[in-house]
C-alpha positions in Angstrom: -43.7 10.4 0.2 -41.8 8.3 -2.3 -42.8 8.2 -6.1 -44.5 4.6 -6.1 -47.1 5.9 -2.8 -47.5 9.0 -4.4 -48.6 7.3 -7.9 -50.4 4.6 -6.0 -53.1 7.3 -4.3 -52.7 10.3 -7.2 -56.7 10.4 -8.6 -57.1 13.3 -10.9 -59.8 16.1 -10.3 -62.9 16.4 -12.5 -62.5 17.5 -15.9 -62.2 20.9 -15.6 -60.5 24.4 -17.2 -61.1 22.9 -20.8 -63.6 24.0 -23.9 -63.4 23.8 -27.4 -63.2 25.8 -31.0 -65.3 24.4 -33.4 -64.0 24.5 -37.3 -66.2 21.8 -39.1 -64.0 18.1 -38.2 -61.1 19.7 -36.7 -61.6 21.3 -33.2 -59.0 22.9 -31.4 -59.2 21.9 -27.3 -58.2 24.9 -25.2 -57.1 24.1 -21.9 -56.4 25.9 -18.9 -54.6 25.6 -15.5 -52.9 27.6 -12.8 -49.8 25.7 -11.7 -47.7 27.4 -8.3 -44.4 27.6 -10.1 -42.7 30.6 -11.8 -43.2 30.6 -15.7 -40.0 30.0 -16.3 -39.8 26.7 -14.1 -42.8 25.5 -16.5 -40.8 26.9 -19.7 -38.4 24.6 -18.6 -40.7 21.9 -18.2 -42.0 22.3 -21.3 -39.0 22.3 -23.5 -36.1 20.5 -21.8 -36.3 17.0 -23.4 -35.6 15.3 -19.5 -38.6 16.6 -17.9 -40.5 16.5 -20.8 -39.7 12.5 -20.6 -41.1 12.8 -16.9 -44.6 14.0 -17.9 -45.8 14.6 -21.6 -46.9 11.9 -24.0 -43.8 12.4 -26.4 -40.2 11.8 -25.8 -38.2 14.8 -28.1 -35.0 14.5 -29.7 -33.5 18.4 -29.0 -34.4 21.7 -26.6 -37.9 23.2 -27.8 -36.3 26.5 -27.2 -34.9 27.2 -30.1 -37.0 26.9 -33.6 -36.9 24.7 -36.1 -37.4 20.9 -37.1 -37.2 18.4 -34.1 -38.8 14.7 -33.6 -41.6 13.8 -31.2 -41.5 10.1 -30.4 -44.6 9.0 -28.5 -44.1 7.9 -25.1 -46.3 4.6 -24.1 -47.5 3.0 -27.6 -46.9 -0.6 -28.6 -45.1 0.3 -31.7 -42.7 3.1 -32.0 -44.3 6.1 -33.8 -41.9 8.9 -34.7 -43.3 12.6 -35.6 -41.4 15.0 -38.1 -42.0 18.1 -35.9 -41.4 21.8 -36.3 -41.0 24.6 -33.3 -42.9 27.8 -34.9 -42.0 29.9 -32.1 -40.1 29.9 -29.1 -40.2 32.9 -26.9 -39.1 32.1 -23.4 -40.8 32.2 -21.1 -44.4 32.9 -22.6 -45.1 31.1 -26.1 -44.2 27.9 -27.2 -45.9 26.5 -30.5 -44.8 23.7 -32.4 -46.4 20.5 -34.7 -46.8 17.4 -33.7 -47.8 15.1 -36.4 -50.6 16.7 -38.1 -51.8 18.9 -35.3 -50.5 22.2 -33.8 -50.0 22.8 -30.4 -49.5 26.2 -28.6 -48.6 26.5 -25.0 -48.9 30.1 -23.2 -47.7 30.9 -19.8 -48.7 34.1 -17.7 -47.7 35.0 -14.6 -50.2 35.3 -12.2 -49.5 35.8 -8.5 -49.6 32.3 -7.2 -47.3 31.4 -10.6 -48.4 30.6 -14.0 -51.0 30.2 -16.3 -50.8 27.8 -18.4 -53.0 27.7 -21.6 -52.6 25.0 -24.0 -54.3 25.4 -27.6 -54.0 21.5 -29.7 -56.1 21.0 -32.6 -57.6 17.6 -32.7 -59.9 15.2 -34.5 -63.6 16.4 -32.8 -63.9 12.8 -32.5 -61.0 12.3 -29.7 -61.1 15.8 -28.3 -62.6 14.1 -25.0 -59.4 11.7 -25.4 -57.2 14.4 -25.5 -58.8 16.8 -23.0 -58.4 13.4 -20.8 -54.7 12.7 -21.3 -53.8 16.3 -20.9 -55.3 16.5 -18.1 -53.6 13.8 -16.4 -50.2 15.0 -18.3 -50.7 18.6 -16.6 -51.2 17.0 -13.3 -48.2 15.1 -13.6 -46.8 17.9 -14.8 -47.4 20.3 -11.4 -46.2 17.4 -9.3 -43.2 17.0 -10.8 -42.1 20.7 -10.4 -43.6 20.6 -6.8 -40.7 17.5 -6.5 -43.5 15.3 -5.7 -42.9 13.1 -9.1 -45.7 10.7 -10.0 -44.0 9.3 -12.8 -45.1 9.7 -16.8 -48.7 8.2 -16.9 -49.7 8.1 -20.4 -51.1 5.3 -23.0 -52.6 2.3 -21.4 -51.1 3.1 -17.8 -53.8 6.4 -17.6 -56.7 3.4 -17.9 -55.4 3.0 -14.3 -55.8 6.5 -13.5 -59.5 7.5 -14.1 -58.8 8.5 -17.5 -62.6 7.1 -18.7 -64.0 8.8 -16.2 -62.0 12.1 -17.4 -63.3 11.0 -21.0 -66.9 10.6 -20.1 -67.0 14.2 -18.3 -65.5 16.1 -20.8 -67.4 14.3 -23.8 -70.5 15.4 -21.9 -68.9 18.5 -21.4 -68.3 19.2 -25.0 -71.4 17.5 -26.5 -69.7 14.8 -27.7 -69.9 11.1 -28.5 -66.6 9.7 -28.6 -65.0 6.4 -29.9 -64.6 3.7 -27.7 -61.5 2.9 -26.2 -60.4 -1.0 -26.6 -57.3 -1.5 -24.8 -53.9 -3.0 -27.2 
């Protein structure tokens, strides 16, 4: 299958694998998935800034092996919006926690016998937690196609409208008892 009919009929799952940590306006979304591919395929993934290109919602400057400062661009706004960014730890293949703006993100990976678990911990605005349990959902997804080498492309920003993402924001809002901003398209 070629990337464009692959895109064309991708629909993600429901919302799924996600909950939150409550502390007063600033939550923390944790979210969990099992992808089939060895931990250190999805360290790779996760740090390398090509494949990062290929699937997360930022574009980064340098490797996110190694720490220290770095730049997260995001991927799929109208204006460019640049991020002073720190890696707080890097230890391959298992931990991976860095800034992004003024949140903090922390990916773990663990083995399992089918290939990784992947647990992401990003502290966000209670407000858009649904928004971001939605557009890491769809990241993740794109994300396990990819290393399958079944790319769908990077769907982020306005292009996940196309891709269910109000329906992933309505489930997980209910989900997490939430009432959540609504969206108006640039």
């Amino acid at each position: 299958m070629t990337q464009g009919s692959s895109r064309a009929q991708y629909s993600p799952g429901p919302a799924r694998g996600a909950h939150v940590r409550k502390d007063g306006e600033l939550w923390t979304l944790i979210l969990t998935r099992e992808l089939r591919h060895p931990p250190a395929l999805v360290w790779e993934a996760l740090t390398d800034p090509a494949h990062l290109h290929e699937w997360a919602p930022f574009d980064a400057d340098r490797n996110l092996s190694d720490e220290g400062p770095f730049t997260l661009s995001l991927a799929g706004a109208p204006k460019p919006q640049d991020f002073a960014s720190v890696v707080k730890r890097a230890e391959p293949p298992r931990l991976l926690e860095y800034t992004w703006g003024g949140s903090d993100l922390k990916w773990e990976l663990q083995p399992i016998t089918a290939g990784t678990r992947l647990t992401l911990w990003h502290n966000i605005d209670r407000r858009f937690i649904a928004w971001g349990a939605s557009g890491w959902h769809i990241c993740i997804d794109v994300l396990d196609r990819l290393l399958a080498g079944d790319p769908l492309g990077r769907i982020v920003g306005s292009d996940a409208m196309r891709f269910e993402w109000q329906r992933l924001n309505t489930e997980y809002a209910q989900q997490f008892g939430v009432e959540t901003p609504e969206y108006k398209q640039p």
